[in-house]
Every structure is written in C-alpha cells, then in structure tokens.
gemmi code that builds the backbone of each chain (N, CA, C; Angstrom):
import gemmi

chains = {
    "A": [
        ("UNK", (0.843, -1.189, 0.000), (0.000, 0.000, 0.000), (0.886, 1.250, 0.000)),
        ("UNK", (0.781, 1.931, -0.671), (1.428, 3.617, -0.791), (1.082, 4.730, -0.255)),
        ("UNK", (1.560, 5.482, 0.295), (0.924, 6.797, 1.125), (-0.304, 7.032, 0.776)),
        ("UNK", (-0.455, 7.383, -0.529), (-1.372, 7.485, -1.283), (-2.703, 7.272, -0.917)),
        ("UNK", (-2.636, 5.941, -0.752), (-3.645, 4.506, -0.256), (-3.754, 4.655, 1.141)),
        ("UNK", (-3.492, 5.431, 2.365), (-3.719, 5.130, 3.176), (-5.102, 5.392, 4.026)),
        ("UNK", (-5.207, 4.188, 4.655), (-6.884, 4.359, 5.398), (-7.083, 5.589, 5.962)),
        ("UNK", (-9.002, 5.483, 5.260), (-8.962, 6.924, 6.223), (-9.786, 6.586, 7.523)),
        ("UNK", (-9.914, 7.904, 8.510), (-10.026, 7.834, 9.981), (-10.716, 7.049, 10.208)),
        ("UNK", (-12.075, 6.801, 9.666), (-13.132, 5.914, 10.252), (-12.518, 4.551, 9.991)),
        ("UNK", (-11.174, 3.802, 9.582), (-10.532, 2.910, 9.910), (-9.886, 2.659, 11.137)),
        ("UNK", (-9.523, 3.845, 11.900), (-9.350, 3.726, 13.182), (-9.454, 3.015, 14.470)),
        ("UNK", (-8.584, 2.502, 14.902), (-8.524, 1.476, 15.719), (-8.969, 2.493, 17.175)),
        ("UNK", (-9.756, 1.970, 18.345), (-9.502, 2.511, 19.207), (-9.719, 1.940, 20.563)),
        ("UNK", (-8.300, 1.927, 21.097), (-7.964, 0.729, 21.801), (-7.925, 1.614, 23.330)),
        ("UNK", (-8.668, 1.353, 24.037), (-8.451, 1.539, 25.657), (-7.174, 1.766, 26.303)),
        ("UNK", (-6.866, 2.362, 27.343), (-5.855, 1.596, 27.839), (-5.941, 0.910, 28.859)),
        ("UNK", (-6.934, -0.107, 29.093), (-7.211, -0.636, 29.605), (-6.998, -2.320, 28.712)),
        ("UNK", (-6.606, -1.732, 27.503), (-6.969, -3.295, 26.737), (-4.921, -2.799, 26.059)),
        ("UNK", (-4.588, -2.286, 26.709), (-3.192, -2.079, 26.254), (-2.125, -2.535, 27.169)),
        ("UNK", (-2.235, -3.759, 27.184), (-0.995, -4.354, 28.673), (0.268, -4.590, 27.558)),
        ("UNK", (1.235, -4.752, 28.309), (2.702, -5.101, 27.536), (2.914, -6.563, 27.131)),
        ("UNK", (3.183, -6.086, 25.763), (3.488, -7.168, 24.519), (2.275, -7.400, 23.548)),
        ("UNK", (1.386, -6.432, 23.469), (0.621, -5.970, 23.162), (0.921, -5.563, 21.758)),
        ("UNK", (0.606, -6.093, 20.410), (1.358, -5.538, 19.764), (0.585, -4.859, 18.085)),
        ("UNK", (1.224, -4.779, 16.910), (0.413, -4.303, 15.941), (1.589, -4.224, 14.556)),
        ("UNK", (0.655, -4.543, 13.749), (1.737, -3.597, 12.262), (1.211, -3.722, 10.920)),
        ("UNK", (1.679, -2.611, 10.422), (1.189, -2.198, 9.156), (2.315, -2.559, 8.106)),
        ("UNK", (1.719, -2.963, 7.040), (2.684, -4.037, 5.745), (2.654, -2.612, 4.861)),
        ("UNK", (3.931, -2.038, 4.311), (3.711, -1.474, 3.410), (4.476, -1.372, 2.587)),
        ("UNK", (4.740, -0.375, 0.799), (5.555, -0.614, 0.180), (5.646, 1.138, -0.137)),
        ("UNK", (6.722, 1.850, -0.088), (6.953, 3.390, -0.052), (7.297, 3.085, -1.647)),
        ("UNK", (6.519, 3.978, -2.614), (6.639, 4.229, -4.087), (7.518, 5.252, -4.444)),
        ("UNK", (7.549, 5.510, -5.984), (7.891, 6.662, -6.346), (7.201, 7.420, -5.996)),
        ("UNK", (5.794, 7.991, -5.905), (5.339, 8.616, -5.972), (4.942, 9.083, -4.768)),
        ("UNK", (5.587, 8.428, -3.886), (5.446, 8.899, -2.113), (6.790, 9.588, -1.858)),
        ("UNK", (7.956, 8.971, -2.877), (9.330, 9.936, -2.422), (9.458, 11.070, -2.993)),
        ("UNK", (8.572, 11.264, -4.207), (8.264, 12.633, -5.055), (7.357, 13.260, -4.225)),
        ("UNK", (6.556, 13.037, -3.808), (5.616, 13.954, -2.590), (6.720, 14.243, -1.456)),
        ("UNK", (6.932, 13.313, -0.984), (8.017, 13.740, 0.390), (9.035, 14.760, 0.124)),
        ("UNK", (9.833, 14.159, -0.767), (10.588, 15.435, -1.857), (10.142, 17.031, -1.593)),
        ("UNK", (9.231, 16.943, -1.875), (8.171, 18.176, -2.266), (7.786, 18.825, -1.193)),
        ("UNK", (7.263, 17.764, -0.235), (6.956, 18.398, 1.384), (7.914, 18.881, 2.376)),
        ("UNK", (8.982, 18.256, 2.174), (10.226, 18.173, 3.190), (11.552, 19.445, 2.746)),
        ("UNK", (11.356, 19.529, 0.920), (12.329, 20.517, 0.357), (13.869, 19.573, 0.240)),
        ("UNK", (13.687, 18.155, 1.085), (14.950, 17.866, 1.354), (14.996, 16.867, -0.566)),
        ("UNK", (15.689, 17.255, -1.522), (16.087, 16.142, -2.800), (17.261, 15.773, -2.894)),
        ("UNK", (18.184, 15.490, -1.597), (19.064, 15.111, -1.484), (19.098, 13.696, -2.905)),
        ("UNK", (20.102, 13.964, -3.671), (20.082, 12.925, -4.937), (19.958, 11.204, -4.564)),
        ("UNK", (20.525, 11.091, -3.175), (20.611, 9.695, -3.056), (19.128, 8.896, -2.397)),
        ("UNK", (18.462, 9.655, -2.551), (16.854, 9.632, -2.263), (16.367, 9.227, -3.515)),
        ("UNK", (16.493, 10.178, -4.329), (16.033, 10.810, -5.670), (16.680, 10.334, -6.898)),
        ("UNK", (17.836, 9.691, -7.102), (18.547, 9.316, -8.125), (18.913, 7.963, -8.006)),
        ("UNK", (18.389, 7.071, -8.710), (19.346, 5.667, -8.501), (20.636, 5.813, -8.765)),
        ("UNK", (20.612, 6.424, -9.694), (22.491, 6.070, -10.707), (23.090, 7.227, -9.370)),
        ("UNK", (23.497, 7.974, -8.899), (23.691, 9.008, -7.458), (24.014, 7.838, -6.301)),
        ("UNK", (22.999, 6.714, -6.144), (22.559, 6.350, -5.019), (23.480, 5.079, -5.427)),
        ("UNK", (23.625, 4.680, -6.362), (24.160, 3.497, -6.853), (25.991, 3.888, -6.141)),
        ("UNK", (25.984, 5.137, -6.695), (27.519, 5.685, -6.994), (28.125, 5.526, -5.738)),
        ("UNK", (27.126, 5.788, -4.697), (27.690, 5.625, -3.339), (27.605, 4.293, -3.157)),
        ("UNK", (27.030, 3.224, -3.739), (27.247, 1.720, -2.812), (26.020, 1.532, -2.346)),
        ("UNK", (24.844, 1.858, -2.817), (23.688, 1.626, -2.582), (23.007, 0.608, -3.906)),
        ("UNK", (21.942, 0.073, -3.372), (21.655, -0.560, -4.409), (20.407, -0.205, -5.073)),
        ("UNK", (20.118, 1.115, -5.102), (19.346, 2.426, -5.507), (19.034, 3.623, -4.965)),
        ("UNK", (18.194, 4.390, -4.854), (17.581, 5.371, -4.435), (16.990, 5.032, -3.020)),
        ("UNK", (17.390, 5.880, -1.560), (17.178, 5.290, -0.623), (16.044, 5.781, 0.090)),
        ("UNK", (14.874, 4.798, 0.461), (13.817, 5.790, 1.329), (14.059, 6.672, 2.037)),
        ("UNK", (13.612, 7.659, 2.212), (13.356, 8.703, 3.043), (13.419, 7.880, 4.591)),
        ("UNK", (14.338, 8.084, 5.382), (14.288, 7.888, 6.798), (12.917, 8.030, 7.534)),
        ("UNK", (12.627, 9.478, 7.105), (11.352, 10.080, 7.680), (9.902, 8.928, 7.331)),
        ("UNK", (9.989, 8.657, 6.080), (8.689, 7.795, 6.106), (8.891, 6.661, 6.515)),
        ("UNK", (9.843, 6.185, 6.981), (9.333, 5.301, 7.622), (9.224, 5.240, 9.163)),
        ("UNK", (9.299, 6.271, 9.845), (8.997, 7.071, 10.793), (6.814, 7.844, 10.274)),
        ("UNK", (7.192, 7.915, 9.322), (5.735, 8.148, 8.408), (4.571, 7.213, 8.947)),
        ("UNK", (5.195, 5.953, 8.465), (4.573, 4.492, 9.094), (3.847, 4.062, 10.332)),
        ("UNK", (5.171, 4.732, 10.776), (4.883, 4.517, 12.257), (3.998, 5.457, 13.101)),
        ("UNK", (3.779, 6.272, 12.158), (2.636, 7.368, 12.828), (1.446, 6.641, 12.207)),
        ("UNK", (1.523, 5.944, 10.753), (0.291, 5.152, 10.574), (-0.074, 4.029, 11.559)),
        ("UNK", (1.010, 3.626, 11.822), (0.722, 2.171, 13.108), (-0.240, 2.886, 14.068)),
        ("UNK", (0.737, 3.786, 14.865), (0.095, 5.103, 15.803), (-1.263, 4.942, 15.867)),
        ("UNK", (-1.527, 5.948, 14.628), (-2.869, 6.720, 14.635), (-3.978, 5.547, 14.380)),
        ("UNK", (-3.575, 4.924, 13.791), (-4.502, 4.039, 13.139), (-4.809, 2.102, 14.310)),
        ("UNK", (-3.994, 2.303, 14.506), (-3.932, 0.661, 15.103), (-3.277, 0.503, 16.223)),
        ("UNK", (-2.476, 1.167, 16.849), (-1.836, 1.019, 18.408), (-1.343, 2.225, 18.677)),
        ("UNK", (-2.373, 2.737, 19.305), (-3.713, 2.427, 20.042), (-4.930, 3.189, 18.791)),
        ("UNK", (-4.357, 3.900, 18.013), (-5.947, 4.139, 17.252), (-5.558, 5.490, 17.020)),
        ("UNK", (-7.186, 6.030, 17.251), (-8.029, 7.058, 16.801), (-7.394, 8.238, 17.995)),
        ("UNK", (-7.211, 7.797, 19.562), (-6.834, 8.654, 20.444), (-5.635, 8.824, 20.977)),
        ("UNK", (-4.681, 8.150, 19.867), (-3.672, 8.483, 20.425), (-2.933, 9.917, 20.033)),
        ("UNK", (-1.915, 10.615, 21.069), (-1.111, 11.786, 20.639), (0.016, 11.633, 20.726)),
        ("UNK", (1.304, 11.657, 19.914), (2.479, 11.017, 20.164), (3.213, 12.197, 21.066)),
        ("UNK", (3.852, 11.936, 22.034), (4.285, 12.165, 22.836), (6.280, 12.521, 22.371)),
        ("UNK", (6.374, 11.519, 21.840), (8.148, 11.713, 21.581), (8.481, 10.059, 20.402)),
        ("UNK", (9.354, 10.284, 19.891), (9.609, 9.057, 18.994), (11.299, 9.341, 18.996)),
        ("UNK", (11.803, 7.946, 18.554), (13.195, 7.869, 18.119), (13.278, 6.558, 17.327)),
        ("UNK", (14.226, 6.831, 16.313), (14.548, 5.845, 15.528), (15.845, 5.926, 15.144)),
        ("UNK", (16.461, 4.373, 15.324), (17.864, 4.231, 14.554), (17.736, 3.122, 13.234)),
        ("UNK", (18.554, 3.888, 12.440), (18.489, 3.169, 10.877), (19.655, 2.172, 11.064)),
        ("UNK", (19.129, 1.335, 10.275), (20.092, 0.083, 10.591), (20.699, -0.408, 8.671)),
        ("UNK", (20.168, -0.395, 8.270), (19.717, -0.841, 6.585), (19.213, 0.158, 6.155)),
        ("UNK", (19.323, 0.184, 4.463), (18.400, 1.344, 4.020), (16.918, 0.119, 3.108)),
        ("UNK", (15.973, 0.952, 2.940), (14.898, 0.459, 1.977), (14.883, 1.082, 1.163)),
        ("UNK", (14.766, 0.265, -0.091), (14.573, 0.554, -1.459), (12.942, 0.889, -1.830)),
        ("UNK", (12.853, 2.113, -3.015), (11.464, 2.107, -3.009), (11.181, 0.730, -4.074)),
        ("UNK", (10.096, 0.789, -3.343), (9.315, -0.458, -4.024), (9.500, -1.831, -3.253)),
        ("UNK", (9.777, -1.647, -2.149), (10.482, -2.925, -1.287), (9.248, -3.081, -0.113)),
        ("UNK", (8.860, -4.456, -0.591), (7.767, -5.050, 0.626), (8.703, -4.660, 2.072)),
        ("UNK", (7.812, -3.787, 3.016), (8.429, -3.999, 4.582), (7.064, -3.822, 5.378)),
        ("UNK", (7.375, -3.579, 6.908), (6.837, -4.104, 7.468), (7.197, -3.304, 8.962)),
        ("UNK", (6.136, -2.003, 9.415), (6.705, -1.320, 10.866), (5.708, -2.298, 12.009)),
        ("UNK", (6.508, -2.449, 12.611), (5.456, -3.048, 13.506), (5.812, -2.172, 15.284)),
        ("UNK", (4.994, -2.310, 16.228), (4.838, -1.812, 17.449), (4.407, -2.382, 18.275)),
        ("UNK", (4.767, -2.737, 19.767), (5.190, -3.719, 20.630), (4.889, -2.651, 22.092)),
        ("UNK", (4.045, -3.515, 22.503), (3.686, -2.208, 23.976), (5.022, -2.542, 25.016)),
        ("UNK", (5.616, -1.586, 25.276), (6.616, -2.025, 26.244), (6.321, -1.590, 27.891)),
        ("UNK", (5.435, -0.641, 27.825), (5.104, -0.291, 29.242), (3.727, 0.779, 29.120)),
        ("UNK", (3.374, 0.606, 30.329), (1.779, 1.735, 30.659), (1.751, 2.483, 31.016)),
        ("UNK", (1.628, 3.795, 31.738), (1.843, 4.092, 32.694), (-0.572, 4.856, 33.422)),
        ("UNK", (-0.641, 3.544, 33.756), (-1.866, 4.127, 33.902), (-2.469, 5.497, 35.171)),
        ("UNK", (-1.534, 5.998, 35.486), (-1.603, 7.216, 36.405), (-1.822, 8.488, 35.044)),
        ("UNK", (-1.085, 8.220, 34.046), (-1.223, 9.296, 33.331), (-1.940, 9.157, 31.467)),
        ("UNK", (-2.158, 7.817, 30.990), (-2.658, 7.492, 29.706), (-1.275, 6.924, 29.188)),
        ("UNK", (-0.438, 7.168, 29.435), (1.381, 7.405, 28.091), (1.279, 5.706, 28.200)),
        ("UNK", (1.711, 5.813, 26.915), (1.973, 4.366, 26.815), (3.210, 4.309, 26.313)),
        ("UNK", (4.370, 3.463, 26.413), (5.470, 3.289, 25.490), (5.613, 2.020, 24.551)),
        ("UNK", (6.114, 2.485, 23.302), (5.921, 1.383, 22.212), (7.389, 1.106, 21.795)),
        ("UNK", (7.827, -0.092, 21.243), (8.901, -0.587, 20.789), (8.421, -0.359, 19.007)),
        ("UNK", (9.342, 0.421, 18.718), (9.181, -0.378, 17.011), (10.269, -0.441, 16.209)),
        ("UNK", (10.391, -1.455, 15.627), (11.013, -1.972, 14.222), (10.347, -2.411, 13.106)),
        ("UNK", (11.157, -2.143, 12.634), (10.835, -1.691, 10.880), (11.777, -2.925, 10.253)),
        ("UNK", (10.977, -4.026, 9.497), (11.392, -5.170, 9.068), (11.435, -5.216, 7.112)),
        ("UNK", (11.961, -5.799, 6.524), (12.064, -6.086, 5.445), (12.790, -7.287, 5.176)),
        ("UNK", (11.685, -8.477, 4.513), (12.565, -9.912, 4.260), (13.385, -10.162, 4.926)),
        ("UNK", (12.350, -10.557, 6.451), (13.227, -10.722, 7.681), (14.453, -9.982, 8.010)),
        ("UNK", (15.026, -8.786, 7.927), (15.638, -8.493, 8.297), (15.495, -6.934, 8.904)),
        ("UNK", (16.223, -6.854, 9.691), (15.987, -5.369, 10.858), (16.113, -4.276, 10.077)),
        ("UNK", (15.296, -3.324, 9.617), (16.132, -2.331, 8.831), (16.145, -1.281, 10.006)),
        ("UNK", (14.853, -0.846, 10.702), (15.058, 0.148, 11.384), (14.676, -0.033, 13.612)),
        ("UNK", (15.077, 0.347, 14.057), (14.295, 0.272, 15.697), (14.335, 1.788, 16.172)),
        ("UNK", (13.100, 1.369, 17.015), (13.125, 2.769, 18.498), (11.599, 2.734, 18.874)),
        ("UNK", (11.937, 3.792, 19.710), (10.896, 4.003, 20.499), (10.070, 5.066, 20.428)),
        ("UNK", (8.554, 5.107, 21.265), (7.737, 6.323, 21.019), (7.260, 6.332, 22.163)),
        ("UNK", (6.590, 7.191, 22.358), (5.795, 7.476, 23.499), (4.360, 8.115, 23.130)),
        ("UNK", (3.174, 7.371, 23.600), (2.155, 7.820, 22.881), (0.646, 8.190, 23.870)),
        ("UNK", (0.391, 9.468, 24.196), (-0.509, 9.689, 24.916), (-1.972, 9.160, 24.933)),
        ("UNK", (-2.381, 8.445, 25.122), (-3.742, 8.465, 25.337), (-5.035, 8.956, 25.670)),
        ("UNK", (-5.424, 10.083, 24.474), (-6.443, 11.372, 25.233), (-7.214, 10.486, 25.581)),
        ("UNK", (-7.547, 11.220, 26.966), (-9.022, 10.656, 27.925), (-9.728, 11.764, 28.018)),
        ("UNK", (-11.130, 11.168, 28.011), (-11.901, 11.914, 28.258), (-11.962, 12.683, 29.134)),
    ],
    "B": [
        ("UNK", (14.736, 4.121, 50.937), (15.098, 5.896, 50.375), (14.955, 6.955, 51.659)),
        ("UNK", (15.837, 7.460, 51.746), (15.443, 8.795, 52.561), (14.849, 9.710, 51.840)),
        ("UNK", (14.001, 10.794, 52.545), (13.549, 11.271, 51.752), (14.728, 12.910, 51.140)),
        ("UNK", (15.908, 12.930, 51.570), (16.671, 13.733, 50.935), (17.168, 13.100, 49.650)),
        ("UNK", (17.393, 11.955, 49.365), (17.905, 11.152, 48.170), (16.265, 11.410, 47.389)),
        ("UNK", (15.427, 11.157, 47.810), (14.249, 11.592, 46.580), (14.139, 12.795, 46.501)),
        ("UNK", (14.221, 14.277, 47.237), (14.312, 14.915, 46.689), (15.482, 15.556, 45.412)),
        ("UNK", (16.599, 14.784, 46.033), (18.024, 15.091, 45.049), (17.441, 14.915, 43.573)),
        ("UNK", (16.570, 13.365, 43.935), (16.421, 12.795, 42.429), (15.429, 13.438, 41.584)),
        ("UNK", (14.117, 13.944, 42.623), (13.227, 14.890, 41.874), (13.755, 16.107, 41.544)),
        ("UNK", (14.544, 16.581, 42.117), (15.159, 18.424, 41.513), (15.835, 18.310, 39.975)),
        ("UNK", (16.691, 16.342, 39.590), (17.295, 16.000, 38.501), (16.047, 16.391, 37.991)),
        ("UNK", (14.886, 15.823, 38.005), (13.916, 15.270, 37.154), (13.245, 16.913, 36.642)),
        ("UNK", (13.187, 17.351, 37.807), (12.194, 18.794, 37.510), (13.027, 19.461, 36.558)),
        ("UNK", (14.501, 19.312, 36.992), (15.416, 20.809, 36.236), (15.212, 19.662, 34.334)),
        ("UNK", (15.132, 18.882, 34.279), (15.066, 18.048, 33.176), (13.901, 17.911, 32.247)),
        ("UNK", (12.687, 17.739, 32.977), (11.480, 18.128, 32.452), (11.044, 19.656, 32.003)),
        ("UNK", (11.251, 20.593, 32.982), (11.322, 21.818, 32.618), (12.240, 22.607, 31.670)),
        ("UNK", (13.285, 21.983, 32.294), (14.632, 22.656, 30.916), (14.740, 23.790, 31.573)),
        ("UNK", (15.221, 23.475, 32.993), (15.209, 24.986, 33.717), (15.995, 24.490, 35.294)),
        ("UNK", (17.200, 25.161, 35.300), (18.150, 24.074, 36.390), (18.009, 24.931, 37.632)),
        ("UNK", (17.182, 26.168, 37.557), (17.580, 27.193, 38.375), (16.247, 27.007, 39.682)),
        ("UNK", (15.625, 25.940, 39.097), (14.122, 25.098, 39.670), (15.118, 24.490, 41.310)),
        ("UNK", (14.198, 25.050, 42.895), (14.092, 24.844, 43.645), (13.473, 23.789, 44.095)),
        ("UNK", (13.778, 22.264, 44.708), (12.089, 21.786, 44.969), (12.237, 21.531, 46.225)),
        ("UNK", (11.332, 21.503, 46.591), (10.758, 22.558, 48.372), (9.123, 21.245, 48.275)),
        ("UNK", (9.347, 20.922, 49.486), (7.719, 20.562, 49.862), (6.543, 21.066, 49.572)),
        ("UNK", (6.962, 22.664, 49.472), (5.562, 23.747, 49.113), (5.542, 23.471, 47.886)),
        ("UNK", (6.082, 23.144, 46.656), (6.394, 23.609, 45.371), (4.846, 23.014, 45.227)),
        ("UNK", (4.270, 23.563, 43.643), (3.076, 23.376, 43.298), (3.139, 23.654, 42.676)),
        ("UNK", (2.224, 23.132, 41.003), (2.183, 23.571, 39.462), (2.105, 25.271, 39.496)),
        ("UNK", (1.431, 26.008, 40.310), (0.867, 27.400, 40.426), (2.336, 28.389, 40.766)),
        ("UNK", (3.657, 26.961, 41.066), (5.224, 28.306, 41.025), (5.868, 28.229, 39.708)),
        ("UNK", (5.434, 27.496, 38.795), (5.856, 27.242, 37.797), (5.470, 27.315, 36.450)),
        ("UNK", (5.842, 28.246, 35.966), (4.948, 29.509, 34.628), (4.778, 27.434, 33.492)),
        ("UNK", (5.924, 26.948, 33.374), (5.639, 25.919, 32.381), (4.621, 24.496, 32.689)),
        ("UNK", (4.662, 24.653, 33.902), (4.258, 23.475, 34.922), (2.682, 23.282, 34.311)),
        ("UNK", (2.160, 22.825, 32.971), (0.801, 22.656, 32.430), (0.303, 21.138, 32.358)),
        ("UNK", (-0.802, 20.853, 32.092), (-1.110, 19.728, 31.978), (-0.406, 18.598, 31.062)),
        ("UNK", (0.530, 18.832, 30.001), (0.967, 17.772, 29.411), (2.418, 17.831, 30.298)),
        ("UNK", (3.130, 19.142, 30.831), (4.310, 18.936, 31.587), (4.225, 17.897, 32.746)),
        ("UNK", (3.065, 18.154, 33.175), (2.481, 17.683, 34.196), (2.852, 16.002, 34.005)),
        ("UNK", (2.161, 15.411, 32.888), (1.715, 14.328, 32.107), (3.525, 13.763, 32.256)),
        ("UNK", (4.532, 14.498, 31.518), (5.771, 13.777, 31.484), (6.635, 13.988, 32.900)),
        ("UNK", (6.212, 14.826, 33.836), (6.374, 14.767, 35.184), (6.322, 13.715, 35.697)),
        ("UNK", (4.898, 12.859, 35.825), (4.703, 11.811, 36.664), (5.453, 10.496, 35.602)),
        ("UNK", (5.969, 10.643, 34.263), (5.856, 9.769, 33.922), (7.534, 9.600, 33.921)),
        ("UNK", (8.299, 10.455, 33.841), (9.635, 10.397, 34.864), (9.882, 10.117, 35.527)),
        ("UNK", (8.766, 10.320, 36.652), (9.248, 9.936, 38.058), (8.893, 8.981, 38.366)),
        ("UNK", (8.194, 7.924, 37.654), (7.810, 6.238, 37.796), (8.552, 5.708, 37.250)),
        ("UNK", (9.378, 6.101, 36.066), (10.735, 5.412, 35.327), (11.753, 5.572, 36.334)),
        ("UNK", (11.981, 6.866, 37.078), (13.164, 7.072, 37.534), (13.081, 5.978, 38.796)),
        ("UNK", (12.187, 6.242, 39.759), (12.176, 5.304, 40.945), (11.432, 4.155, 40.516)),
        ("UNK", (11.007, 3.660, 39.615), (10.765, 1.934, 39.480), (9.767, 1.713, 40.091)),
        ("UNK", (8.075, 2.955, 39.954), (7.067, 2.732, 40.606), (5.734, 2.991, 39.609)),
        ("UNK", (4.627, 2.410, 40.043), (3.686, 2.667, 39.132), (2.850, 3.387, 40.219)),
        ("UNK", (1.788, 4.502, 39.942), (1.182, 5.011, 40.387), (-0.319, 5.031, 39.686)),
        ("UNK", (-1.481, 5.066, 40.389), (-2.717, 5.140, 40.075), (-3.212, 6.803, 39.684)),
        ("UNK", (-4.277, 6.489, 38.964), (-4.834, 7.797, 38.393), (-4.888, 8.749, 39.831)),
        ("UNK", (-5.603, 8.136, 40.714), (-6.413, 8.389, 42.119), (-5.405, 9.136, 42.655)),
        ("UNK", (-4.104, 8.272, 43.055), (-2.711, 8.442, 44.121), (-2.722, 10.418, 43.461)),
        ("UNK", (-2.691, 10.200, 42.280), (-1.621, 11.148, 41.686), (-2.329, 12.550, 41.318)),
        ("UNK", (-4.088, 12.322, 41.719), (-4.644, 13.170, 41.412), (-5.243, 13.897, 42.445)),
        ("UNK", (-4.884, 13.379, 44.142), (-4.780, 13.359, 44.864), (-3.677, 14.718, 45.540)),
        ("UNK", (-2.549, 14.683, 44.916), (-1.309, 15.412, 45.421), (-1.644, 16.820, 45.060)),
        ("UNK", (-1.532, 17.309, 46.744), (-1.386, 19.014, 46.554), (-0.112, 19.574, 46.497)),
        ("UNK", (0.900, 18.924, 46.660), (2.248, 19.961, 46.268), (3.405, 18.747, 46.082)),
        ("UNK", (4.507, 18.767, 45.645), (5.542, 18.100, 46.353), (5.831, 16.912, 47.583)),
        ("UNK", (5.836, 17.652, 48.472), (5.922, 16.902, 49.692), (4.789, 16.274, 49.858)),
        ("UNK", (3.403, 16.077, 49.318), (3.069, 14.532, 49.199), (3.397, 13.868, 48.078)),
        ("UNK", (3.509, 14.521, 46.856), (4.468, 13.737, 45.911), (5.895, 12.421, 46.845)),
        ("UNK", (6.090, 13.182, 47.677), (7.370, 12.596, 48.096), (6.869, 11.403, 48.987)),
        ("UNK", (6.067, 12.043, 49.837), (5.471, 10.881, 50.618), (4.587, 9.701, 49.595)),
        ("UNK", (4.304, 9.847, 48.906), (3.718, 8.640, 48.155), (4.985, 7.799, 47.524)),
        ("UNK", (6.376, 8.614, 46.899), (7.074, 7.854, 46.763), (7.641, 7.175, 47.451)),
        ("UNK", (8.210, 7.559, 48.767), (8.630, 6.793, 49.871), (7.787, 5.915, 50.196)),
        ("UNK", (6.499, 5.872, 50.421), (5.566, 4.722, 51.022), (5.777, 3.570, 50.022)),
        ("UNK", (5.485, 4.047, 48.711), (5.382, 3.342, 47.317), (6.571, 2.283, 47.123)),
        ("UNK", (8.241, 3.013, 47.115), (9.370, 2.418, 47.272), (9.123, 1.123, 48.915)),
        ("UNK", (8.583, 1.546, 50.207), (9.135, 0.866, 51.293), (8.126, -0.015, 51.060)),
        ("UNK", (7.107, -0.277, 50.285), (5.747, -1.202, 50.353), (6.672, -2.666, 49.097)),
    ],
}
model = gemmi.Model(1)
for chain_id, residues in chains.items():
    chain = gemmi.Chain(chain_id)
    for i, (resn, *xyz) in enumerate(residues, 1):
        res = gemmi.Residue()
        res.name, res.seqid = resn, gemmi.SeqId(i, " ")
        for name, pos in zip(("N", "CA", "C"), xyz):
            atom = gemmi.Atom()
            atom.name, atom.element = name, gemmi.Element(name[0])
            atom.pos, atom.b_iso = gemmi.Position(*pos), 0.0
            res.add_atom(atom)
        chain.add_residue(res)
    model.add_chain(chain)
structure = gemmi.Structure()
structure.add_model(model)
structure.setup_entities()
C-alpha cells in the first residue's frame, strides 16, 4: 500500500488503555513508491540525490535510491494513529535508529510492541522496528498519549 | 530511600522536564510556582518519576497530590511497600 492509499479515519482502531498491557502488539505491511518519495521530496524541500537518483545512489554503494528515513517514521505514525492504540492516540516523543536502508518499491513491514503503561497518566510506550525480508532495517521508540476523556 | 535522596532525584527530574536548572524543589512547590508546569508537563512529570524510581502510580494516588511533599510521601511509602 502507498501513502497514497492510506486508510482513512473511520478505519481507526480505538484501543483503551485498559486493553493495552505489555506485549501488546500491531503492524502495518507497506511498500513506499515513487510517488510517495516525489511527494516527500516536495513536502520536506529535502532532494538530497541519493533519495532521488538511482544512478547518485548506486555511486555511493547503494543498491538504488534510498527511502526517506522520515517515512518510515511516516509508518509509524500510521501504526500510531490508526492501530496502536488508534483514533486517540497523541504522540508524545519518537526515536529511531536506521540500521539498513529500503529501497522504493520494497515489501516492509513497521510493527509496534507495547513495552510499558503508565496508567496514572494514559502514556503508553511502544517498541518499534521496521522489518524487510526478515531483516531489521530500522528500531526505536515512542511514546504515545492516550487522550481521555 | 530517605527522603533527601528523593528529593536530590526529583530536583534532577524537575530541572530536566522543565529545561530549567535554576528550579528549587521545596515541599511547598506546586504547578501554580511554575509559569511551564501545564497539563501535558504535568503528564511527562509523573511519567519520569515512575521510570526514575521503578514505581507505578494510580490515576487516584496522583490526582490526589497538593504539592511536592506529598508527591514525596507517596514515593517513599510506594518504594518501602
């Protein structure tokens, strides 16, 4: 699925935190296009060539044009908003370390992992990595508020 | 814990959350001395100070506290229980 394609709100997951204990988990399968790194391009100002150019991206030892870091940090706001925990969550703080790069057009896979609660205040903390043909491309963490009523 | 070692550790936490080292913490202290001290500061306040000392706290406990120094006393009880 491509930015493009992504569900809208009334797909929204919306998960309690009461139904959010640790190991708790979620993920969204997706594939970042051309036409999501030409938008990002566009939104961000950043066309750094090795994004944007295979033969650039090649030159350095890549084996094309490299996703945008940010979307797949992108993702993970889709996991977020959409599926752990949903509709009410507010992200609080995120971090990610790149491990691998992704190629556009490359089946992957962010997924999110409840690592702790804190039910005095809604925050929940999430583990995520970012997978491609079994292998680790990206990890970190978020922190994600839970508006209450 | 004595309660001078939790305050040491809450003054880390306050000057850290706030982004402001010049932060006093006093038993009296209360969101109302502290121009940043708002409801989401608030929010990563308590959620520091259950990472830092290795405690979970209830909605109730925490909504409960009029200044500091029962902040402190709930952690001490919380830690010796």
């Amino acid at each position: 699925m491509s930015i493009a394609e992504a569900p809208a709100l009334a797909d929204a997951a919306t998960l309690a935190l009461n139904e959010l204990a640790e190991g708790h988990s979620a993920s969204v399968d997706f594939t970042i296009t051309h036409d999501d790194m030409r938008a990002f391009a566009v939104i961000s100002g950043d066309r750094n060539p090795l994004h944007t150019d295979d033969t650039f991206a090649r030159s350095k030892g890549f084996e094309g044009a490299v996703v945008y870091g940010a979307l797949l940090v992108a993702k993970a706001s889709q996991l977020i908003g959409m599926k752990l925990p949903g509709r009410d969550a507010v992200w609080a703080s995120v971090s990610m370390e790149f491990r691998k790069p992704l190629y556009v057009n490359q089946a992957a896979q962010v997924e999110g992992t409840v690592a702790g609660v804190s039910v005095s205040t809604g925050m929940i903390e999430l583990k995520l990595s970012v997978r491609a043909a079994g292998k680790l491309l990206a990890k970190g963490q978020a922190e994600v508020l839970l508006a209450q009523p | 814990m004595d309660n001078q070692a939790i305050y040491d550790r809450l003054t880390e936490i306050f000057h850290d959350v706030f982004d402001d080292d010049s932060i006093v913490v006093t038993p009296e202290l209360t969101a109302s001395d502290i121009d940043e001290w708002d409801s989401l500061t608030h929010i990563r306040l308590v959620v520091s100070i259950e990472r830092s000392f290795h405690l979970k706290f209830s909605a109730a406990e925490v909504g409960r506290l009029k200044n500091v120094g029962e902040f402190v006393e709930l952690i001490r009880m919380k830690a010796a229980a």
